[in-house]
C-alpha positions in Angstrom: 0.0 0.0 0.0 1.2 3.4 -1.1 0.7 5.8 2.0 1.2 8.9 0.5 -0.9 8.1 -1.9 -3.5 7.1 0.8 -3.2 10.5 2.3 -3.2 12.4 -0.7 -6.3 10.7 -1.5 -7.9 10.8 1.8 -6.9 14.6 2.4 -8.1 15.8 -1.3 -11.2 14.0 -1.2 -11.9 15.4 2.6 -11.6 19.0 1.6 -13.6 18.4 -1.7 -16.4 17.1 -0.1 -16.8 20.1 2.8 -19.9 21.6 2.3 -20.7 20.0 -1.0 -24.6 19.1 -1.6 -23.8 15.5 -0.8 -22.9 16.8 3.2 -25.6 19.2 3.0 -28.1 16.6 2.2 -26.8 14.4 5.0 -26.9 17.2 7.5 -30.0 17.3 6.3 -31.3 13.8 6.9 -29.4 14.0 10.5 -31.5 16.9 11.5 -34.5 15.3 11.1 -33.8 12.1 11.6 -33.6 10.4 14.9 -31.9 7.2 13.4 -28.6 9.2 13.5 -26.2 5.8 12.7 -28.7 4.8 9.8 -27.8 8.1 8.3 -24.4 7.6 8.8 -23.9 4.5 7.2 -26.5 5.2 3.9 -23.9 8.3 3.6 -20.6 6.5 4.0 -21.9 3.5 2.0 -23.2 6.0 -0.9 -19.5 7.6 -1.0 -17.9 4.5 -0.7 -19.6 2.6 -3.6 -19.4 5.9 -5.7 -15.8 5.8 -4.8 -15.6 2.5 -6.1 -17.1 3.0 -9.0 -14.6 5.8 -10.1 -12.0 3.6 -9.4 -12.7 1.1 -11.4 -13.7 3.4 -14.3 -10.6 5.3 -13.6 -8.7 1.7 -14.4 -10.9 0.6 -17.0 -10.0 4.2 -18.8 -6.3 4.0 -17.9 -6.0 0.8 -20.3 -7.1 2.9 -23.3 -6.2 6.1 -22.9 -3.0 7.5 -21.5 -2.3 8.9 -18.6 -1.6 12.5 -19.9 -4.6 12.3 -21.9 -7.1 11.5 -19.0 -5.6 14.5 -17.0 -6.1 17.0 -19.6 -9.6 15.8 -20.5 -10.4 15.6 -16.8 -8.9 19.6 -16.2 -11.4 20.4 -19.0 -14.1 18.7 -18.1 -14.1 20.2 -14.7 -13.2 23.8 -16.1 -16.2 23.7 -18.1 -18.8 22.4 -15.9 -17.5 25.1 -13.9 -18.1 27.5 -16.0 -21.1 26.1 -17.2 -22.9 26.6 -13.7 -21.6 30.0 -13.8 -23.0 31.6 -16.4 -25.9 29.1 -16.5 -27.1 28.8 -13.3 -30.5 30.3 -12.6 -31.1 31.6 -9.5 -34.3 30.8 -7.8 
């Protein structure tokens, strides 16, 4: 096991997900929720099987496409949707 890997992952992913809609939503359940743990665990076992999936897409793509490639695409893909909710997001 790679650790700095591990921790790279762990501490990216941990400030990605701070205040997302994904933590919203689950503070959200918690509040009016009295089943506090089952709220926990549909949460950790959403993230965790979405985490999954990436990963094995994320391996499934890195035997096609190469490594330079999938960064690139990813940077754009993520600069777009970015400015896609920008300057087509409706406030309501």
């Amino acid at each position: 096991m790679d650790i700095k890997v591990l921790l790279t992952t762990f501490g990216m992913i941990f400030l990605a997900e701070l205040g997302d809609k994904t933590q919203l939503a689950t503070l959200s359940f918690a509040a009016e929720s009295k089943a506090r743990l089952s709220v926990f665990i549909g949460a950790a076992g959403a993230l965790a099987l979405t985490s999954l999936l990436a990963v094995l897409l994320g391996s499934f793509v890195a035997r096609w496409i190469p490594e330079n490639y999938v960064r690139v695409g990813a940077g754009v893909l993520f600069i777009v949707l970015g400015a896609w909710m920008v300057f087509f997001h409706s406030p309501r």
